[in-house]
C-alpha positions as CSV (number, residue, x, y, z in Angstrom):
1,X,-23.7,42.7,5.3
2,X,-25.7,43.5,2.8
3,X,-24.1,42.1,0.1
4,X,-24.7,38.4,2.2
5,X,-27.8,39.4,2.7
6,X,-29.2,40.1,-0.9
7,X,-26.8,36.8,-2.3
8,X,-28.6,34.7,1.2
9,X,-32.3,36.2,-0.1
10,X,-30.7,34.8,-4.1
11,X,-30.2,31.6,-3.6
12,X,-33.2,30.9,-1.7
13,X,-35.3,32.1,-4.6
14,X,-33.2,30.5,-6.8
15,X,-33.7,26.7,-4.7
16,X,-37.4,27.7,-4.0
17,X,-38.0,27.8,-8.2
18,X,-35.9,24.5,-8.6
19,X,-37.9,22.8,-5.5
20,X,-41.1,24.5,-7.2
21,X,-39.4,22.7,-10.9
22,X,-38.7,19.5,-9.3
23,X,-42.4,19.2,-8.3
24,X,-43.9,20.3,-11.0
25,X,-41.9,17.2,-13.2
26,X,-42.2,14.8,-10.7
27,X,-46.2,15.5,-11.4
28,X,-48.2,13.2,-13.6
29,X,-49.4,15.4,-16.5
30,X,-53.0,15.0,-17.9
31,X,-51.9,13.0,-21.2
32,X,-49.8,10.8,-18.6
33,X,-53.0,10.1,-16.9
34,X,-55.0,10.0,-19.9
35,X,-52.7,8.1,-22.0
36,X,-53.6,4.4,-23.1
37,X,-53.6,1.6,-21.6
38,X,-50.7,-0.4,-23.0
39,X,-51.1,-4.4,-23.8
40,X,-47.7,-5.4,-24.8
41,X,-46.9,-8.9,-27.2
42,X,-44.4,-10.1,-29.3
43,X,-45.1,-11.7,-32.5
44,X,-46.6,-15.0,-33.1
45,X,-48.8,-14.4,-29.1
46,X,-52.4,-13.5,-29.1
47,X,-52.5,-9.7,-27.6
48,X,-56.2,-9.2,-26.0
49,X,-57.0,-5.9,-25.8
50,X,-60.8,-4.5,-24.6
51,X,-62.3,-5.5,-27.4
52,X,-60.2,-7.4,-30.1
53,X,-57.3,-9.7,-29.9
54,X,-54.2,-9.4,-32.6
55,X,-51.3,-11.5,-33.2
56,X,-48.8,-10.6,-35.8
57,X,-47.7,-13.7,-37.7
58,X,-44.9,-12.4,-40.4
59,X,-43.0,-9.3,-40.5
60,X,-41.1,-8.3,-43.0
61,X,-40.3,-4.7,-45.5
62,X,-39.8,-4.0,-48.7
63,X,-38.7,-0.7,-50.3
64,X,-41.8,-0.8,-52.8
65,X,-45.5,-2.0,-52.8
66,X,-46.9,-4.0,-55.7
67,X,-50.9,-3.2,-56.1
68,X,-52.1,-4.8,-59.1
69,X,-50.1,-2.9,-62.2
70,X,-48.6,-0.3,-59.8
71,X,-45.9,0.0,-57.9
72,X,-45.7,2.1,-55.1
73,X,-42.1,3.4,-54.1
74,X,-40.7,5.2,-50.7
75,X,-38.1,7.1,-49.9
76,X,-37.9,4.9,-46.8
77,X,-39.1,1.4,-46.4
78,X,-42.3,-0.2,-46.6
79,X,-42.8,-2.4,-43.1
80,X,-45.6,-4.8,-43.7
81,X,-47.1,-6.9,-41.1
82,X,-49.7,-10.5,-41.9
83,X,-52.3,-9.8,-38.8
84,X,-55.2,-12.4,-37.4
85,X,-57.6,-10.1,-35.7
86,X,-60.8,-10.5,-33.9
87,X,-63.8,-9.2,-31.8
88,X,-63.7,-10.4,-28.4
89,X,-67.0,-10.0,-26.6
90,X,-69.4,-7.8,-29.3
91,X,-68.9,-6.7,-32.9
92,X,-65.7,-4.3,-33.7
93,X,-63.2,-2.9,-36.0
94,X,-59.6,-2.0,-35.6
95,X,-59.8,1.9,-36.7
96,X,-56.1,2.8,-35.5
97,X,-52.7,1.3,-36.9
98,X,-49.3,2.9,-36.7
99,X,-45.9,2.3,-35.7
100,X,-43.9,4.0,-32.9
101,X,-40.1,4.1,-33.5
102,X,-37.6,4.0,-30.8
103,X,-37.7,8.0,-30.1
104,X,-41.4,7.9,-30.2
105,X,-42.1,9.2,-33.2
106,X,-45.7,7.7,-34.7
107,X,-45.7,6.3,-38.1
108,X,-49.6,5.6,-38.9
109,X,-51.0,3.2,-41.9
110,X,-50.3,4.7,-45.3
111,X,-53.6,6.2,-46.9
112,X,-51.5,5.4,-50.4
113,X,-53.4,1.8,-50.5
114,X,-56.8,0.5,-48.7
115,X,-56.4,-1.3,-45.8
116,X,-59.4,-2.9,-44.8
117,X,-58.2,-4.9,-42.2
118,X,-57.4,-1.8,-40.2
119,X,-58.6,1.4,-40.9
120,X,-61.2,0.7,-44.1
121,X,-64.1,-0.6,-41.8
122,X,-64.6,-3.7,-41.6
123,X,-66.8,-5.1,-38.6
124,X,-65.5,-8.3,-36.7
125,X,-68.3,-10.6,-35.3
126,X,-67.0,-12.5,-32.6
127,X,-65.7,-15.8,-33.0
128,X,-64.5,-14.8,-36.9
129,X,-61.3,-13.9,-36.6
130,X,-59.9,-12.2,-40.2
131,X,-55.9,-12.3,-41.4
132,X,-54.6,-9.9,-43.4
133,X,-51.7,-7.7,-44.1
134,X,-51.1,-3.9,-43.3
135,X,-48.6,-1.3,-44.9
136,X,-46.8,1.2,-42.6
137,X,-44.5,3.6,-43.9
138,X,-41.5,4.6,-42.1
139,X,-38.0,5.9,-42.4
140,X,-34.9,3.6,-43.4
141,X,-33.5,4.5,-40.2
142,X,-36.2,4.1,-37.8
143,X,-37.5,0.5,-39.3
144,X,-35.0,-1.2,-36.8
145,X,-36.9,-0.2,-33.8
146,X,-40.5,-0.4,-34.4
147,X,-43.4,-1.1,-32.1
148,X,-46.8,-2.3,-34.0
149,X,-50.3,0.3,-31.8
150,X,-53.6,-1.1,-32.3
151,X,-56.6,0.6,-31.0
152,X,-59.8,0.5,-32.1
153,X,-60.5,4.3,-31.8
154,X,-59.1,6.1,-34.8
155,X,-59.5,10.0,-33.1
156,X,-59.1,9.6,-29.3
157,X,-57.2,6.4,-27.9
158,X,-56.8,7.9,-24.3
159,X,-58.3,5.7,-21.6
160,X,-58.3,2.4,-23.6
161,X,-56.5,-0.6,-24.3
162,X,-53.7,-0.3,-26.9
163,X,-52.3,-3.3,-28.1
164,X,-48.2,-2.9,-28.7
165,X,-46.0,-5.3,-30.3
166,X,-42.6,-5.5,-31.3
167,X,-41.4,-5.8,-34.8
168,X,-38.2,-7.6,-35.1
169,X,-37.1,-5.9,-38.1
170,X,-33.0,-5.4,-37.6
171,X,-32.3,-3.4,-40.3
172,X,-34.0,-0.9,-42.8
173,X,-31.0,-1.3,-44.7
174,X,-31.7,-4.7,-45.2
175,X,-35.2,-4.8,-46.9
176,X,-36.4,-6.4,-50.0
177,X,-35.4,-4.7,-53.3
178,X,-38.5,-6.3,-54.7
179,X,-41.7,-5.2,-54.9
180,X,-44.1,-7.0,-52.7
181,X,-47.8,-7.8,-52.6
182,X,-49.8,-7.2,-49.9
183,X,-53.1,-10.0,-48.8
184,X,-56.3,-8.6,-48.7
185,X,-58.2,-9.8,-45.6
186,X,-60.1,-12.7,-45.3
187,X,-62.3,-15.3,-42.8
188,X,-60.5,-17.9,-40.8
189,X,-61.5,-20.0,-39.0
């Protein structure tokens, strides 16, 4: 009797701490309910988010950078993306660029070679939009499943817009031998 007892008073601990598991899960955490607020596009369609718009015209990688005389090499590949950006309502930047691969892992701008466009500073007026090109690092492996984050904080991006857009790059394997130059950005209109 005791025996059933003690094994009776086991499993009920045992189903309270999986109940007690299961709720805890099923529980939005405080970076789910801080997390940004996604504004998904593909490429070649104007993504608005709070305060800029983005479309990505041209994807393509390389496994080296040419920057005037140098070149810059990677042990992955070089994913390069021709952006036309803009403020929407009042002046702004874009401050954050990276790349999220298919298991989540965040790939930001290289600090190898300035990207004004994104992350050296330059202030959009509205109605001015700007196209350029930006340089994300990334393994050879990950390159085939690559999603473009814009925001225009570069510390905190909780509780904003994020634009997110799809790179159709197939295959790392597949990129450029050549060295490739990237555009410095420039007024459109």
């Amino acid at each position: 009797m005791k025996l059933l007892r003690r094994l009776g008073t086991a499993a009920f601990v045992l189903a309270a701490l999986a109940a007690g598991q299961a709720v805890h899960s099923a529980e939005p955490n405080v970076n789910h309910a801080l997390r940004p607020f996604p504004v998904a596009g593909e490429v070649g369609a104007e993504v608005a988010a709070r305060t800029f718009t983005a479309r990505v015209q041209l994807v393509r990688c390389a496994a080296a950078l040419r920057i005037g005389e140098h070149v810059l090499d990677t042990q992955g590949v070089w994913i390069i993306a021709k952006l036309r950006v803009g403020a929407r309502f009042k002046p702004t930047s874009i401050a954050y660029a990276a790349a999220r691969d298919g298991a989540g892992k965040i790939y930001q701008t290289t600090d190898r070679v300035s990207l004004d466009l994104v992350s050296g500073g330059l202030t959009m007026q509205p109605g001015l939009p700007y196209e350029g090109e930006i340089a994300i690092e990334v393994p050879t492996a990950s390159a085939g499943s690559l999603t473009l984050l814009l925001a225009d904080n570069s510390l905190d991006q909780r509780m904003d817009s994020m634009a997110e857009i799809g790179l159709p790059i197939s295959d790392g394997h597949a990129c450029s031998a050549e060295p490739t130059t990237l555009l410095a950005p420039k007024s459109v209109s």
